[in-house]
PyMOL Python script that loads the backbone (N, CA, C, O; Angstrom):
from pymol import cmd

cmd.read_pdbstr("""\
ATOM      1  N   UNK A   1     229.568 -15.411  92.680  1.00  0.00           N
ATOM      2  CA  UNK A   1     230.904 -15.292  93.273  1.00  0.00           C
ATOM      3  C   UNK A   1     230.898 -14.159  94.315  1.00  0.00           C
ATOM      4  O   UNK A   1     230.243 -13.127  94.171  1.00  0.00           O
ATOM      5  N   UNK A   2     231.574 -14.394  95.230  1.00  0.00           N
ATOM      6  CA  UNK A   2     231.416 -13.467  96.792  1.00  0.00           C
ATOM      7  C   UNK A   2     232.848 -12.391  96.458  1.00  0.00           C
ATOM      8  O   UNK A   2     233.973 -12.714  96.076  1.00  0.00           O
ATOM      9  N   UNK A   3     232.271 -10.997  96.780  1.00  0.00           N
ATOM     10  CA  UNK A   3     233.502 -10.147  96.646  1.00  0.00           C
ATOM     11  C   UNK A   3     234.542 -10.406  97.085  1.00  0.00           C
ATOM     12  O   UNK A   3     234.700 -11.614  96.911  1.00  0.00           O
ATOM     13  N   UNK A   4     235.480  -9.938  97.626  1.00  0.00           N
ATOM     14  CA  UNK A   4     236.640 -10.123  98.628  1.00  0.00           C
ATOM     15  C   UNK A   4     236.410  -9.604  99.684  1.00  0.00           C
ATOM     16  O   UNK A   4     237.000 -10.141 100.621  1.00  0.00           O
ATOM     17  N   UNK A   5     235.516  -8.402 100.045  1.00  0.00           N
ATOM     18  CA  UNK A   5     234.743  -7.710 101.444  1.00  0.00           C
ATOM     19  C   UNK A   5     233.813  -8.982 101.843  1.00  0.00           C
ATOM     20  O   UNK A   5     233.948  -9.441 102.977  1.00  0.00           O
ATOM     21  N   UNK A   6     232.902  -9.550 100.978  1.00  0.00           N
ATOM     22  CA  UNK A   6     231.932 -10.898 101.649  1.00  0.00           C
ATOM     23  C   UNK A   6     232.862 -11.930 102.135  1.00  0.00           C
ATOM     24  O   UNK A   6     232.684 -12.496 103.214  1.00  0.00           O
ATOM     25  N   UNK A   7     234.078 -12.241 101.176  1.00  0.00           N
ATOM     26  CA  UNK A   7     234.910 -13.650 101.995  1.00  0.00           C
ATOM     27  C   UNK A   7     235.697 -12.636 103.050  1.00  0.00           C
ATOM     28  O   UNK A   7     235.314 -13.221 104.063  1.00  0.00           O
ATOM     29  N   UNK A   8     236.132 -12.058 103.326  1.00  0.00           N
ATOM     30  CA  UNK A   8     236.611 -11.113 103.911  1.00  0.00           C
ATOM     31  C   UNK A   8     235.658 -11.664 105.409  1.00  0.00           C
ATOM     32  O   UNK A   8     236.179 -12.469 106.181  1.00  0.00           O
ATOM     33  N   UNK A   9     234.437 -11.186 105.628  1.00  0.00           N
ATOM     34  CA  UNK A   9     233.315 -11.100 106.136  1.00  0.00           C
ATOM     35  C   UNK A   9     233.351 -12.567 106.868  1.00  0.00           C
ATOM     36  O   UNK A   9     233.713 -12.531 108.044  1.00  0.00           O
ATOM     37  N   UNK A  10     232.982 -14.015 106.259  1.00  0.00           N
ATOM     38  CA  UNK A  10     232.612 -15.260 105.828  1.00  0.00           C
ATOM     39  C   UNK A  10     234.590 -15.473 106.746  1.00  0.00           C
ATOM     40  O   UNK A  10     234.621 -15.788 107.936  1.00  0.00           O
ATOM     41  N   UNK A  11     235.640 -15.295 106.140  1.00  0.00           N
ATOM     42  CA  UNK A  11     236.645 -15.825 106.811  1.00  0.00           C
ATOM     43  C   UNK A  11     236.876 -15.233 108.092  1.00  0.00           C
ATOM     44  O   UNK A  11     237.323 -15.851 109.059  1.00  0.00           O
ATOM     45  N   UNK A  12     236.508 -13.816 108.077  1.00  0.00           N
ATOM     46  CA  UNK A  12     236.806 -13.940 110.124  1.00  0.00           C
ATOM     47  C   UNK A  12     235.488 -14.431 111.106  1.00  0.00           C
ATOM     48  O   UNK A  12     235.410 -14.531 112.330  1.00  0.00           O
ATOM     49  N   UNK A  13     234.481 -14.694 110.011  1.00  0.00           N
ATOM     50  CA  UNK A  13     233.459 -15.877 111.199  1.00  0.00           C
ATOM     51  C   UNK A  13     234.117 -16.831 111.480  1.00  0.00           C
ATOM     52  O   UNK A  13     234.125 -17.243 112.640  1.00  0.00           O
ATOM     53  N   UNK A  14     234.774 -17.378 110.586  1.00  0.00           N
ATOM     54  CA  UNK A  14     235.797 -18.954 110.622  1.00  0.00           C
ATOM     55  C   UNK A  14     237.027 -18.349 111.370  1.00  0.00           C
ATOM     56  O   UNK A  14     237.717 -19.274 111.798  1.00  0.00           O
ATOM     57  N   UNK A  15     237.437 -17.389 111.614  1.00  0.00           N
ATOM     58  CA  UNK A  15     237.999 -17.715 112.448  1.00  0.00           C
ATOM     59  C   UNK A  15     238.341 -17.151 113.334  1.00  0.00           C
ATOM     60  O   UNK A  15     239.552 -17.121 113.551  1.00  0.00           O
ATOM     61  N   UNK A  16     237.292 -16.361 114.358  1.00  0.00           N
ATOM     62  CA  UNK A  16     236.826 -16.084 115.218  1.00  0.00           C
ATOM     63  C   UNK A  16     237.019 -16.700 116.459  1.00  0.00           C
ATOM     64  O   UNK A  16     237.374 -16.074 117.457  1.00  0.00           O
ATOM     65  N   UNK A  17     236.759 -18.129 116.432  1.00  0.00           N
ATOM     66  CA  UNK A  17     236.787 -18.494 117.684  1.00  0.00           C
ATOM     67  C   UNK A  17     238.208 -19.321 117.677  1.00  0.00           C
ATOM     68  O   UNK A  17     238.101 -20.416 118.228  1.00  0.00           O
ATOM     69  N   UNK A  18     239.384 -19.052 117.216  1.00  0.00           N
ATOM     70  CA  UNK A  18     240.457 -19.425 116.894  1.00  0.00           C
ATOM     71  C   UNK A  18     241.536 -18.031 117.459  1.00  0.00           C
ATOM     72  O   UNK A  18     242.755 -18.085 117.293  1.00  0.00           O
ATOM     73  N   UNK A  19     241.048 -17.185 117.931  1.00  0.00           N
ATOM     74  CA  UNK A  19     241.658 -15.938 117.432  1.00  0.00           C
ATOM     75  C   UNK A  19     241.698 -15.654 118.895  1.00  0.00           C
ATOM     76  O   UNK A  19     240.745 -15.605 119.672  1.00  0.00           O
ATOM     77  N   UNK A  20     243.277 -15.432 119.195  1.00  0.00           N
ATOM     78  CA  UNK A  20     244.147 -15.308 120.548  1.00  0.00           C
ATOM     79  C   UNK A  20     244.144 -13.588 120.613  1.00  0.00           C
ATOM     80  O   UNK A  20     243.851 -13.251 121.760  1.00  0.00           O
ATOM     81  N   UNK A  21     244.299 -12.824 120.038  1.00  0.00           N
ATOM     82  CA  UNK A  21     244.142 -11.517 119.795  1.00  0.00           C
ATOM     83  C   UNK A  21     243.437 -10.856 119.529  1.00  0.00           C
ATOM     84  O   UNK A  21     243.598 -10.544 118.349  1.00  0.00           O
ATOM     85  N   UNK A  22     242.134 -10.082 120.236  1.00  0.00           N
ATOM     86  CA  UNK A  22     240.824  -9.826 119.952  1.00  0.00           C
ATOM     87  C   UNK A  22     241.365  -8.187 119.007  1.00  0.00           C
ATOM     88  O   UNK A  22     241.071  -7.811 117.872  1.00  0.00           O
ATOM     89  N   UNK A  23     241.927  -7.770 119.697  1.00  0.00           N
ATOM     90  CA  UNK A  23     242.459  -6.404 119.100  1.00  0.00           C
ATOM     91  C   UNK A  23     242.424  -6.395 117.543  1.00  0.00           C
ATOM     92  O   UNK A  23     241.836  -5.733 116.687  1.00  0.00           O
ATOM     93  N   UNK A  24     243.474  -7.606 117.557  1.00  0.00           N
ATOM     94  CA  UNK A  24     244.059  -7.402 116.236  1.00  0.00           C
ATOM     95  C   UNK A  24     243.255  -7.941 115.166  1.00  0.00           C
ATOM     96  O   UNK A  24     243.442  -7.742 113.966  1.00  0.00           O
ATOM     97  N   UNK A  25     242.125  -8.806 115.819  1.00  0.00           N
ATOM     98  CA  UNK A  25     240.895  -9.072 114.990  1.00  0.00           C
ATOM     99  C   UNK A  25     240.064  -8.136 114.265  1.00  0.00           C
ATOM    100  O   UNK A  25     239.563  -8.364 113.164  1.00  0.00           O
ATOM    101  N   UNK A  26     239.903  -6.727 115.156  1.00  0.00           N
ATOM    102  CA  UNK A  26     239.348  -5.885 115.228  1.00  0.00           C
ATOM    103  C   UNK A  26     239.699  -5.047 113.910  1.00  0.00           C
ATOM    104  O   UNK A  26     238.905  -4.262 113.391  1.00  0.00           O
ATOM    105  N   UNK A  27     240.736  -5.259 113.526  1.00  0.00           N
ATOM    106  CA  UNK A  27     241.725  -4.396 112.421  1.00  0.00           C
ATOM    107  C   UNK A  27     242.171  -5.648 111.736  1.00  0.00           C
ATOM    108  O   UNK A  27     243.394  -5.766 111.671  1.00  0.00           O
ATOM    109  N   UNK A  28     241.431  -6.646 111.191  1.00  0.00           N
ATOM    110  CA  UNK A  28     242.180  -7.656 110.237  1.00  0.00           C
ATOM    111  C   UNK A  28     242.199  -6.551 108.927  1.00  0.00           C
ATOM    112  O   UNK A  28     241.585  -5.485 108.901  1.00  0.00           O
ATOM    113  N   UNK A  29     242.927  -7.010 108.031  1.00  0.00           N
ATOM    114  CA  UNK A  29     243.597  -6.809 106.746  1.00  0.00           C
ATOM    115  C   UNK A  29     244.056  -7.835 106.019  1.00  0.00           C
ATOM    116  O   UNK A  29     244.529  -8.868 106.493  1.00  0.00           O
ATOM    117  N   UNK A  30     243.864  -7.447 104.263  1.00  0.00           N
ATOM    118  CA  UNK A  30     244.382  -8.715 103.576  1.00  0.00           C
ATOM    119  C   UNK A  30     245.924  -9.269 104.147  1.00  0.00           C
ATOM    120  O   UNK A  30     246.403 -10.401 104.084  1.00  0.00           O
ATOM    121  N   UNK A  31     246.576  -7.824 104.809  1.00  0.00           N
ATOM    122  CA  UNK A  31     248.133  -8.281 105.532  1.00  0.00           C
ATOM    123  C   UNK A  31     248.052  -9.170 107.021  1.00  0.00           C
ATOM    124  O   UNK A  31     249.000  -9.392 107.775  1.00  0.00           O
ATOM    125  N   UNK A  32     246.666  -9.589 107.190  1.00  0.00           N
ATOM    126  CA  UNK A  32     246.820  -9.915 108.596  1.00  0.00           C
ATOM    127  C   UNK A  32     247.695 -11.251 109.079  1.00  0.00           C
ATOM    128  O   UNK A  32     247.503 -12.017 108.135  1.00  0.00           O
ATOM    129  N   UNK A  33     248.155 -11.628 109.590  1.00  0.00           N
ATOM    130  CA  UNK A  33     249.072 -13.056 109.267  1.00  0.00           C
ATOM    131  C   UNK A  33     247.932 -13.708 110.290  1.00  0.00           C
ATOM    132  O   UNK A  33     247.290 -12.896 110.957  1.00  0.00           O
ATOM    133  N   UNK A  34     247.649 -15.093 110.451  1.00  0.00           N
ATOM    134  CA  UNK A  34     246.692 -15.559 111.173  1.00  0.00           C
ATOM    135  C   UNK A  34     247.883 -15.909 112.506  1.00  0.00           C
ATOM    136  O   UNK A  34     247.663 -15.500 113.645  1.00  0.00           O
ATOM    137  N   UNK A  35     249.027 -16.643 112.187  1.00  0.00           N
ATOM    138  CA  UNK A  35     249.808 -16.700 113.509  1.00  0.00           C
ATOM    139  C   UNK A  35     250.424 -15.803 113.931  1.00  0.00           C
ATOM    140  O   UNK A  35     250.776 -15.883 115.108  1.00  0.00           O
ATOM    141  N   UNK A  36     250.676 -14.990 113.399  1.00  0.00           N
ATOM    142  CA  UNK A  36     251.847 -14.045 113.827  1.00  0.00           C
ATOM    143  C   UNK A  36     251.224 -12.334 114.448  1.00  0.00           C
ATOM    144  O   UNK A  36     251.853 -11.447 115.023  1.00  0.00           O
ATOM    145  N   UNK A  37     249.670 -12.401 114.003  1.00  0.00           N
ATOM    146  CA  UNK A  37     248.955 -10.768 114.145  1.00  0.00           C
ATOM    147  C   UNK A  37     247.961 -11.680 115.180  1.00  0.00           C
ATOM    148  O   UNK A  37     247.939 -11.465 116.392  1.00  0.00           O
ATOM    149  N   UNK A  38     247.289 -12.543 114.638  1.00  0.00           N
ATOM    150  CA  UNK A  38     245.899 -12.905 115.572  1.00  0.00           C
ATOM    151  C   UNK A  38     245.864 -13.940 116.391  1.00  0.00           C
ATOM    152  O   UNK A  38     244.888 -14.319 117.037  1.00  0.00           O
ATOM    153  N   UNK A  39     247.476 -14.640 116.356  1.00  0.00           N
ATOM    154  CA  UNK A  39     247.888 -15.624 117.722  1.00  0.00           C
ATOM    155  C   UNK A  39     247.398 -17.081 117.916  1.00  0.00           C
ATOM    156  O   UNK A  39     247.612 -17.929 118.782  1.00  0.00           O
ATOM    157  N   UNK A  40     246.617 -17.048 116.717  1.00  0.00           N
ATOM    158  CA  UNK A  40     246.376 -18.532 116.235  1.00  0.00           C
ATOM    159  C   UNK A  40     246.900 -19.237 116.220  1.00  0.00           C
ATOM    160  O   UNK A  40     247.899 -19.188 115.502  1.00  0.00           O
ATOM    161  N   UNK A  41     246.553 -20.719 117.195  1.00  0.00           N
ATOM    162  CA  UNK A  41     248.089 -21.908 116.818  1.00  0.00           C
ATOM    163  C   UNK A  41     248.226 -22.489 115.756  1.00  0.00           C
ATOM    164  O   UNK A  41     247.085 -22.582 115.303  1.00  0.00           O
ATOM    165  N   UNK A  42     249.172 -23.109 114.822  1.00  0.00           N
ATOM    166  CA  UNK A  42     249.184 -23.805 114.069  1.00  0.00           C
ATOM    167  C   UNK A  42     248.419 -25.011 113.771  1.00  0.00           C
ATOM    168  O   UNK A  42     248.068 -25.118 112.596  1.00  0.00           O
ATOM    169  N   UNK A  43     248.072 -25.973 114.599  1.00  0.00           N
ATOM    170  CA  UNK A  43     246.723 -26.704 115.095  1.00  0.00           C
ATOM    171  C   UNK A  43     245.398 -26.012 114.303  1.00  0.00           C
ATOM    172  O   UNK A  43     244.745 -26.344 113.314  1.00  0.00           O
ATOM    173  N   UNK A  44     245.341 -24.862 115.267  1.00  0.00           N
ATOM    174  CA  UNK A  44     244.079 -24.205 114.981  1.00  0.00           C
ATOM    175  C   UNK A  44     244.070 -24.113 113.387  1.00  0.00           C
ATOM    176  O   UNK A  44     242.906 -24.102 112.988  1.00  0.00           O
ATOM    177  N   UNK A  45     244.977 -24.046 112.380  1.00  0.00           N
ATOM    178  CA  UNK A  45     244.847 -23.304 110.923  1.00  0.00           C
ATOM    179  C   UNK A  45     244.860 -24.510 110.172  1.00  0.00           C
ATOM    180  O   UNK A  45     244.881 -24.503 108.941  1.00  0.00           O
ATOM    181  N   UNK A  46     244.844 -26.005 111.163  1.00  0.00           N
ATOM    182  CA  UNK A  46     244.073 -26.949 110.247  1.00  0.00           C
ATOM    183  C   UNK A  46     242.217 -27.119 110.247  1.00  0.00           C
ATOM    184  O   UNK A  46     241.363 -27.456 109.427  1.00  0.00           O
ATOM    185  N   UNK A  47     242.250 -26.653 111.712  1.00  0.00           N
ATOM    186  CA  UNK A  47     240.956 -25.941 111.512  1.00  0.00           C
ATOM    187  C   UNK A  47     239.938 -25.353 110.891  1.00  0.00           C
ATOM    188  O   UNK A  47     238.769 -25.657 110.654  1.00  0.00           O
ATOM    189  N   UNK A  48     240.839 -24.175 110.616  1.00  0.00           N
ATOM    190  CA  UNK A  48     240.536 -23.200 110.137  1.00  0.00           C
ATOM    191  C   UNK A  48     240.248 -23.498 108.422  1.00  0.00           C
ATOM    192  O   UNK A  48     239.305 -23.052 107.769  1.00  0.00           O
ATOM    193  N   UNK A  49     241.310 -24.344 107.952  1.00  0.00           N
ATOM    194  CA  UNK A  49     241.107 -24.724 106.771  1.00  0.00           C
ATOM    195  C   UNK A  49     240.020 -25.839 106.714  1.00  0.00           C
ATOM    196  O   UNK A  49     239.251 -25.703 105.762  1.00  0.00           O
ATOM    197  N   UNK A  50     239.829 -26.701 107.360  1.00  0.00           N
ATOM    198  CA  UNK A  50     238.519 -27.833 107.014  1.00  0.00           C
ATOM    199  C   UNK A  50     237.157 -27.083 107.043  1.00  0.00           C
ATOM    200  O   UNK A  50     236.137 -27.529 106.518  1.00  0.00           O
ATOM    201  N   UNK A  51     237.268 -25.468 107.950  1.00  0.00           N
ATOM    202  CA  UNK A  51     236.004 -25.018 108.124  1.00  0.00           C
ATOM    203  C   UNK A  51     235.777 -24.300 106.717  1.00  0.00           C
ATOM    204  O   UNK A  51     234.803 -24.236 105.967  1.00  0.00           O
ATOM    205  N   UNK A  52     237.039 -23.799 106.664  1.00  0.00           N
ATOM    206  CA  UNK A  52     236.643 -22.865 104.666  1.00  0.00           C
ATOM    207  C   UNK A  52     236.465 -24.084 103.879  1.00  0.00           C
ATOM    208  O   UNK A  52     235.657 -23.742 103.015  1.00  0.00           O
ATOM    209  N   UNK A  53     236.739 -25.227 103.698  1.00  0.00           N
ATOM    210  CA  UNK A  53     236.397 -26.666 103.122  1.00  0.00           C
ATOM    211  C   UNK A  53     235.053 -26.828 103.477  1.00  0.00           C
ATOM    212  O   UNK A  53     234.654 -26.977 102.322  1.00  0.00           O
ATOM    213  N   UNK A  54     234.064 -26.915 104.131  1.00  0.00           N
ATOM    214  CA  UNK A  54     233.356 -26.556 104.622  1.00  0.00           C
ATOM    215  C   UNK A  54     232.165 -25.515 104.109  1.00  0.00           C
ATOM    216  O   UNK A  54     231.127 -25.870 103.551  1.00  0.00           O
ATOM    217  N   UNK A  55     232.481 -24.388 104.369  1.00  0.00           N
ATOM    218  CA  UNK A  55     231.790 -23.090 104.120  1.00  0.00           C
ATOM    219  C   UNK A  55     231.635 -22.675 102.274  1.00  0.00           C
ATOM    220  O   UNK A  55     230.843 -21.973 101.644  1.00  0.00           O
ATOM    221  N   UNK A  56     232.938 -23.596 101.851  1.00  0.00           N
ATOM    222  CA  UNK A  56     232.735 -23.115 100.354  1.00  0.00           C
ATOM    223  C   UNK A  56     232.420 -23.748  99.387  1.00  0.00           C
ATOM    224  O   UNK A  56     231.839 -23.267  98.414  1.00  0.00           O
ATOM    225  N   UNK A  57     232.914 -25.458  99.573  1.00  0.00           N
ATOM    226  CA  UNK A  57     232.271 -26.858  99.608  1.00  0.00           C
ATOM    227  C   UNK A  57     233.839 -26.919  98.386  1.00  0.00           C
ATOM    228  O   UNK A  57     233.720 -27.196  97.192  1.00  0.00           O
ATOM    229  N   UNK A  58     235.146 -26.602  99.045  1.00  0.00           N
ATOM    230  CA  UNK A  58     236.247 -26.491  98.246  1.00  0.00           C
ATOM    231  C   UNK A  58     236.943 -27.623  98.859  1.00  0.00           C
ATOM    232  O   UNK A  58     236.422 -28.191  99.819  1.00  0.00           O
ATOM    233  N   UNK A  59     238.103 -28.015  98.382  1.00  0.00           N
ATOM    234  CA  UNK A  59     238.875 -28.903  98.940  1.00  0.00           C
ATOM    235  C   UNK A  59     240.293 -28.113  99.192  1.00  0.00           C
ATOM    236  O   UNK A  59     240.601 -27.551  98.141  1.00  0.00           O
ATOM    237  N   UNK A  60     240.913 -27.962  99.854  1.00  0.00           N
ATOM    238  CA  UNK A  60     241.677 -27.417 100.322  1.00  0.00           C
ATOM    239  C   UNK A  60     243.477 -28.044 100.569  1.00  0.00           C
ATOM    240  O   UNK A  60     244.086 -27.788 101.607  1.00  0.00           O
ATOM    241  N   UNK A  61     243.982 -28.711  99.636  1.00  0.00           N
ATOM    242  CA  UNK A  61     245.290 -29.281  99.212  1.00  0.00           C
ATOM    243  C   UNK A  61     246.245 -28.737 100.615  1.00  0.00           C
ATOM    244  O   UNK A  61     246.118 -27.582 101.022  1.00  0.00           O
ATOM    245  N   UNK A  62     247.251 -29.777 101.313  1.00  0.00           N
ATOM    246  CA  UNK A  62     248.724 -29.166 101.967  1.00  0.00           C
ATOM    247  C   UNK A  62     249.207 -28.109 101.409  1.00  0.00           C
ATOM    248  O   UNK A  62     249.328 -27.100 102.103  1.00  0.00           O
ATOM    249  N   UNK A  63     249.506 -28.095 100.345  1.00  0.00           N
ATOM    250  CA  UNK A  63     250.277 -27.420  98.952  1.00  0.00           C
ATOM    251  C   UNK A  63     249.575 -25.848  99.869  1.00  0.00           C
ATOM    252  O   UNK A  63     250.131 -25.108 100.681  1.00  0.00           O
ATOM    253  N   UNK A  64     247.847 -25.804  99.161  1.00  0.00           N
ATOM    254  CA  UNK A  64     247.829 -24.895  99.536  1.00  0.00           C
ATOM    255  C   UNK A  64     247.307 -24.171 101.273  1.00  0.00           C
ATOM    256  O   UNK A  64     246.947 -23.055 101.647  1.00  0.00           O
ATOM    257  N   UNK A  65     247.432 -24.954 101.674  1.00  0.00           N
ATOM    258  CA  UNK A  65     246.991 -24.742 103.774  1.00  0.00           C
ATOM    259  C   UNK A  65     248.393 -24.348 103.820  1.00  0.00           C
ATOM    260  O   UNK A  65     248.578 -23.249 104.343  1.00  0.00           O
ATOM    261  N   UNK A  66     249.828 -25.203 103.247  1.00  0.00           N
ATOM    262  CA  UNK A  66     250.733 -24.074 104.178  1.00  0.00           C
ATOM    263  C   UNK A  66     250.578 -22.452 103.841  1.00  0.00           C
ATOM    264  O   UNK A  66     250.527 -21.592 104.720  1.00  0.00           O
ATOM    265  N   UNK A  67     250.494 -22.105 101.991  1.00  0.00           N
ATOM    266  CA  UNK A  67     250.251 -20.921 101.787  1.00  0.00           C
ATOM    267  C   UNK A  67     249.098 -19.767 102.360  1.00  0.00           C
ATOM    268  O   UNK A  67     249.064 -18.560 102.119  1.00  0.00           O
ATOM    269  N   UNK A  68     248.264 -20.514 103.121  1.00  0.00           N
ATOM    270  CA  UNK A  68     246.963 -20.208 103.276  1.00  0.00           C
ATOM    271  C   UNK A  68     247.398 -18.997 105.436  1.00  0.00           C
ATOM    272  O   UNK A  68     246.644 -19.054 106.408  1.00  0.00           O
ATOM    273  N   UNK A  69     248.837 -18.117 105.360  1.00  0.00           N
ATOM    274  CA  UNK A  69     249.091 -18.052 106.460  1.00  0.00           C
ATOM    275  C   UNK A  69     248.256 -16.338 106.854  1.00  0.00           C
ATOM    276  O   UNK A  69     247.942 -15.720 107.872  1.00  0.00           O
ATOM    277  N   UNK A  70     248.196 -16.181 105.726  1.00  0.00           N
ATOM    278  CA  UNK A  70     247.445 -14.606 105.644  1.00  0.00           C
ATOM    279  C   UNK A  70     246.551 -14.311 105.488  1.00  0.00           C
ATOM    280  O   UNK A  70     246.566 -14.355 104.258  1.00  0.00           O
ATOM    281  N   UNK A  71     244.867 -13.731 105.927  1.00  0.00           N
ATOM    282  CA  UNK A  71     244.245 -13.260 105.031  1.00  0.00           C
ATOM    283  C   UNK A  71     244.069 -13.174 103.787  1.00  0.00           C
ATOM    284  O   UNK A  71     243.181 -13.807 103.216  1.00  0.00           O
ATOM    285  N   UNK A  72     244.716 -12.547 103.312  1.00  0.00           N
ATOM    286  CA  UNK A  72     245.059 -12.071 102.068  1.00  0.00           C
ATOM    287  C   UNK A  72     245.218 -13.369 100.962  1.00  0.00           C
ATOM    288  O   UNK A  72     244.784 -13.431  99.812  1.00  0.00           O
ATOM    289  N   UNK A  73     246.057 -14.455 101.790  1.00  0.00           N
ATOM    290  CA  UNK A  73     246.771 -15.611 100.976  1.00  0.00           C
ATOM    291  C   UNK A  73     245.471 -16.691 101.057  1.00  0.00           C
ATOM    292  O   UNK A  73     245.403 -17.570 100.197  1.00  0.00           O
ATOM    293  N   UNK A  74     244.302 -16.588 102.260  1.00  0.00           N
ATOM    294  CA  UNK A  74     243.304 -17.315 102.181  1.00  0.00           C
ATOM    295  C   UNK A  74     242.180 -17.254 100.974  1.00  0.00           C
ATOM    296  O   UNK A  74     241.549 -18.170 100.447  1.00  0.00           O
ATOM    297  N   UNK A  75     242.169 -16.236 100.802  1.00  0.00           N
ATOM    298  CA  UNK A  75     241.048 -15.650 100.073  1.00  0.00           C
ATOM    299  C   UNK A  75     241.368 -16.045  98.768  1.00  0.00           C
ATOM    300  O   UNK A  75     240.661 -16.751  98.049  1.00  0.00           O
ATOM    301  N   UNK A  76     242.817 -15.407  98.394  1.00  0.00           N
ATOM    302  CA  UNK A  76     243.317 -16.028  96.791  1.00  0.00           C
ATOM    303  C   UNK A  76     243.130 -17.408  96.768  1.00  0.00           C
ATOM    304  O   UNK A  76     243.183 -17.809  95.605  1.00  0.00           O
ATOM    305  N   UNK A  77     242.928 -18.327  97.597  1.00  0.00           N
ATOM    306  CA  UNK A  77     242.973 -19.581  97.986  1.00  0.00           C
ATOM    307  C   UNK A  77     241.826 -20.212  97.661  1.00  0.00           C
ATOM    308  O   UNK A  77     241.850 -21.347  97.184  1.00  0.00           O
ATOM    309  N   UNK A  78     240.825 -19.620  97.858  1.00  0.00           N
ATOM    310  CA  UNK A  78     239.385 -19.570  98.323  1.00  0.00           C
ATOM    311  C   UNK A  78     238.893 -19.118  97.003  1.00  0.00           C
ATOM    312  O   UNK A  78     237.995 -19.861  96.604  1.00  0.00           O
ATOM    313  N   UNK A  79     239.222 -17.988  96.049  1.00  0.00           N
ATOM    314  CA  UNK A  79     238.650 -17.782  95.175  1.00  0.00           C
ATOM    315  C   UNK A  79     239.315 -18.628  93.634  1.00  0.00           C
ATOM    316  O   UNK A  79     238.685 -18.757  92.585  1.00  0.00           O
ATOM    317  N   UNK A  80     240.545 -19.048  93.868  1.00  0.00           N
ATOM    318  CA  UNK A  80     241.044 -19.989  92.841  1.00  0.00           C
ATOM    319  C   UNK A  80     240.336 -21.503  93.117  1.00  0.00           C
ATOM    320  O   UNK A  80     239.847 -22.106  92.161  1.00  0.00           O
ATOM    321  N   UNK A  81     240.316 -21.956  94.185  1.00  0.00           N
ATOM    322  CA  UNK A  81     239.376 -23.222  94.452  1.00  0.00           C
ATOM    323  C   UNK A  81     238.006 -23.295  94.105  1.00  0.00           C
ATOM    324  O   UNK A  81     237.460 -24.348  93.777  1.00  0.00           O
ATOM    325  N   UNK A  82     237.326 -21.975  94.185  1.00  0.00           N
ATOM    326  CA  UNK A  82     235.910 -21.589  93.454  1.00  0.00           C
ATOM    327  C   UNK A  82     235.944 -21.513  92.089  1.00  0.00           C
ATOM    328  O   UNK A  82     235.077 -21.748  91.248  1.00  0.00           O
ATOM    329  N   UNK A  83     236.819 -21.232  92.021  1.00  0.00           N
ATOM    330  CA  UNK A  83     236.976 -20.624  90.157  1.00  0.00           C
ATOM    331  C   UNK A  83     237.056 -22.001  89.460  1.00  0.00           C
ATOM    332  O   UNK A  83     236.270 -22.405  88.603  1.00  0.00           O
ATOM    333  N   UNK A  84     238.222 -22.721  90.004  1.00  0.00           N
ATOM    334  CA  UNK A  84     238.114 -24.606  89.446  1.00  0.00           C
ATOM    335  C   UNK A  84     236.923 -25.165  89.503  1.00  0.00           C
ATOM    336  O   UNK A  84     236.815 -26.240  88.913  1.00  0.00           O
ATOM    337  N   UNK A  85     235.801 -24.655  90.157  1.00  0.00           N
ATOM    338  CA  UNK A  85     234.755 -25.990  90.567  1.00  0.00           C
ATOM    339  C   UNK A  85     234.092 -26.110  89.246  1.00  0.00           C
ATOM    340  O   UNK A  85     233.230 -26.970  89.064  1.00  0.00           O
TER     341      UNK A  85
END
""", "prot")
cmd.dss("prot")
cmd.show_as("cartoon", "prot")
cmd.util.cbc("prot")
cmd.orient("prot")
């Protein structure tokens, strides 16, 4: 199981090239909002979710992609979908 500093790590590769705000990339935090701090379109954070589907080999529910708007809210996301497998 990957700390929260490794998915931490692992989620701003994913979403890196999504990311309208280089600054605020620079200073992500579990508070970072992906639309509202790093300018990501909404588009992009279906993206963003097929790539953590992807990277973690998780499935990733509506339910939880709308919750999925923070850092912070990805990771809990990410490590409860790991924890089920």
């Amino acid at each position: 199981m990957q700390t929260k500093e490794e998915l931490i790590t692992t989620l701003k590769t994913i979403v890196k090239p999504y990311v309208q705000d280089e600054q605020a990339f620079e200073h992500v935090t579990e508070e970072t909002d992906f639309i509202r701090d790093l300018k990501i379109n909404s588009a992009n954070l279906v993206d963003i979710a097929l790539d953590v589907e992807e990277a973690y080999d998780i499935e990733i529910d509506n339910e939880s992609m709308e919750k999925m708007l923070t850092v912070g809210a990805a990771i809990e996301i990410i490590q409860e979908k790991l924890a089920a497998k």
